[in-house]
C-alpha positions as CSV (number, residue, x, y, z in Angstrom):
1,X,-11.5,9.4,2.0
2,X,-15.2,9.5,3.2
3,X,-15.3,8.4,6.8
4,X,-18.2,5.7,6.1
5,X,-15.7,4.1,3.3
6,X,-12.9,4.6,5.9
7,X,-15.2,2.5,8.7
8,X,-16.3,-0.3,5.9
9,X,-12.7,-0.8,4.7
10,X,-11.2,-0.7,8.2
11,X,-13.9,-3.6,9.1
12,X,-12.8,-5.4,6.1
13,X,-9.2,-5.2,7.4
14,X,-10.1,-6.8,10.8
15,X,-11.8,-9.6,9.4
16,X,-9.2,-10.5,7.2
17,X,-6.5,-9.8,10.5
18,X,-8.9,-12.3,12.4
19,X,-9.1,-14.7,9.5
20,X,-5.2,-14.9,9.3
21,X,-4.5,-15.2,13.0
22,X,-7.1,-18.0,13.3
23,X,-5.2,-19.6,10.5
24,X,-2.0,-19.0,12.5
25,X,0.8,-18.5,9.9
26,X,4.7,-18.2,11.6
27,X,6.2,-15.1,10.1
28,X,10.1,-15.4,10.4
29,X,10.3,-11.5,9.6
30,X,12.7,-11.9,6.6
31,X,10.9,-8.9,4.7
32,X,10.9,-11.9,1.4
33,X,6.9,-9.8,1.5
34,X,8.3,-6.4,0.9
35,X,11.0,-7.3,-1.9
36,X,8.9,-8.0,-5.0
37,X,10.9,-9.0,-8.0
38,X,13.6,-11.1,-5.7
39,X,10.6,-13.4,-4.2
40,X,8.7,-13.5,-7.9
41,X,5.1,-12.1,-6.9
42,X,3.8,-8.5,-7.3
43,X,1.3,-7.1,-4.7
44,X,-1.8,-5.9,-6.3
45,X,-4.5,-3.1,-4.4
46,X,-7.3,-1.5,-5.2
47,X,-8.0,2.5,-5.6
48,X,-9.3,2.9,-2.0
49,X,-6.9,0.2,-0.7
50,X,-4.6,3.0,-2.3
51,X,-6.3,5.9,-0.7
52,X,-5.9,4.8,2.9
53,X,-2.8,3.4,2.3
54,X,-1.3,6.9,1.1
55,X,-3.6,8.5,3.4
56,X,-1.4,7.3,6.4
57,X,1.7,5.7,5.1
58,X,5.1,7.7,5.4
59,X,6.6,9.8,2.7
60,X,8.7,7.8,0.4
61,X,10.8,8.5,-2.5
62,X,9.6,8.1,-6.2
63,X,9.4,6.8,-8.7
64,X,8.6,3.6,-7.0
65,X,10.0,0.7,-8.9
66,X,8.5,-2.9,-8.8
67,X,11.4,-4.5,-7.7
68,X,10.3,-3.6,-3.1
69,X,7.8,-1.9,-1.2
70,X,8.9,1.7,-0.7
71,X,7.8,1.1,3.3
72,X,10.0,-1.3,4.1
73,X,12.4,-0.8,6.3
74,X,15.2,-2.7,8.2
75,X,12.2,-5.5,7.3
76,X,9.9,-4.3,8.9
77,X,6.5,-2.5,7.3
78,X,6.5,1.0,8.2
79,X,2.6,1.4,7.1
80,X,1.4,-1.4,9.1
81,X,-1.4,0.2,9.9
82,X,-2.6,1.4,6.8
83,X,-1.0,-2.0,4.9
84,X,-3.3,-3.0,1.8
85,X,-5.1,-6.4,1.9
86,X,-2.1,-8.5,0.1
87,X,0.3,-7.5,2.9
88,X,-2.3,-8.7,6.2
89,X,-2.9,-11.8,4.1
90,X,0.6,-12.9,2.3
91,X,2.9,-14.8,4.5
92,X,5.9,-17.1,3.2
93,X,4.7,-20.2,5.5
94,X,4.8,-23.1,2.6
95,X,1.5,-24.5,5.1
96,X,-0.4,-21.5,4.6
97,X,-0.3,-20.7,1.0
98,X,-3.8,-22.4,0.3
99,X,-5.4,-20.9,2.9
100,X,-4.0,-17.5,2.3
101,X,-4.6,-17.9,-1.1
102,X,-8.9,-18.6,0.0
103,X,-8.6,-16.0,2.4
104,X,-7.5,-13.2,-0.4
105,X,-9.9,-14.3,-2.6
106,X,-13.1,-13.8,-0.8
107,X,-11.6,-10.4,0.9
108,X,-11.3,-9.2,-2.5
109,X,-14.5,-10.3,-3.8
110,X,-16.1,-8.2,-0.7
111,X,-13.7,-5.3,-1.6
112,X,-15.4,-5.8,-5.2
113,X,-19.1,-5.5,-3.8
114,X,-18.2,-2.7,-1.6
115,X,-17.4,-0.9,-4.1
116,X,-20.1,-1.2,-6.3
117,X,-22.2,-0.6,-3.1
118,X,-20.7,2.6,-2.7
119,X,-20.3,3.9,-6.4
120,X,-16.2,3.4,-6.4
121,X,-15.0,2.5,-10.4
122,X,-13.0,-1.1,-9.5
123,X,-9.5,-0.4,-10.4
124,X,-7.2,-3.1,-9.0
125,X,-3.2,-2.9,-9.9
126,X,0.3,-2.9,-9.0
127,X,1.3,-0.9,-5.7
128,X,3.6,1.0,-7.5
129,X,0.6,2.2,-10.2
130,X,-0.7,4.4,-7.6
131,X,2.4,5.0,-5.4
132,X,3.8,6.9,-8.8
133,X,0.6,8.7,-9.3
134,X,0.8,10.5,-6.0
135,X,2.1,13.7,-6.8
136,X,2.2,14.2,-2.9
137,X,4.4,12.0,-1.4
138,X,7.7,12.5,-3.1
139,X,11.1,12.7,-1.0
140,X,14.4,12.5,-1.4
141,X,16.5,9.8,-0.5
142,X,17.1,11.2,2.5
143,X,13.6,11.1,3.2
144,X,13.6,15.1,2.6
145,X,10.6,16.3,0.9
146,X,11.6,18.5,-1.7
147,X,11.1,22.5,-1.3
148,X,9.1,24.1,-4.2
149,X,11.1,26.9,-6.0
150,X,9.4,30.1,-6.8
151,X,10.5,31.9,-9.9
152,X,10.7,35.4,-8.7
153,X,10.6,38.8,-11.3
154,X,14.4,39.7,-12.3
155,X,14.4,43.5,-11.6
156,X,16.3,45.5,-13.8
157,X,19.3,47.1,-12.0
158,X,19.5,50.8,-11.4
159,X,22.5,52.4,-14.0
């Protein structure tokens, strides 16, 4: 990622983080955020959301399925730092939905004119999408990344 898209999506990222604290959801860390398909929402990003996210997220195991966040662990976010824009703004506080809701909706309409701005094709979908097409990141599920094989030349043996 270009270090001038890095800075302007990192200064999107703060704002939202400010806009959310000012807001002042509780977070009861049950990781409901992280497990999908059980709490009926999907978490949509964008291709440079995706970048940074896979730029600095841990390996994880693939294919990624839609049913929870591959970087969820004991229920806690093990790519906090690099966490897309649906993670900093999605909370389960029933008092903050509307308010959440606003806040995604003008961060992602400032994602969209950042990337027209800088020339990046606007391609917005399912983590998973891009977590699958990372040919990259694979591990085990021992969180062992796989060793490539080399085919070496069978020699013909001596009579």
């Amino acid at each position: 990622m270009k270090p001038e898209i890095r800075e302007q999506l990192m200064a999107l990222y703060a704002e939202v983080d400010a806009a959310v604290a000012n807001a002042g959801p509780k977070c009861d860390a049950s990781g409901r955020c992280c497990r999908f398909v059980e709490w009926d929402h999907v978490l949509y990003i964008s291709s440079p959301e995706a970048e940074f996210l896979l730029d600095g997220a841990p390996p994880f195991q693939q294919p990624v399925g839609i049913e929870t966040c591959p970087f969820q662990k004991e229920r806690l976010c093990t790519a906090r730092e690099h966490r897309p824009l649906g993670c900093r703004v999605y909370f389960c506080d029933p008092a903050y939905q509307t308010t959440g809701n606003d806040i995604m909706e003008a961060a992602v309409q400032k994602l969209k004119q950042f990337c027209d701005c800088a020339n990046i094709p606007w391609r917005y979908a399912p983590l998973h999408v891009f977590l699958n097409e990372s040919p990259h990141r694979n591990v085990d599920e021992h969180g062992i990344a796989p060793v490539s094989r080399i085919a070496l030349p069978l020699t013909a043996a001596h009579e």
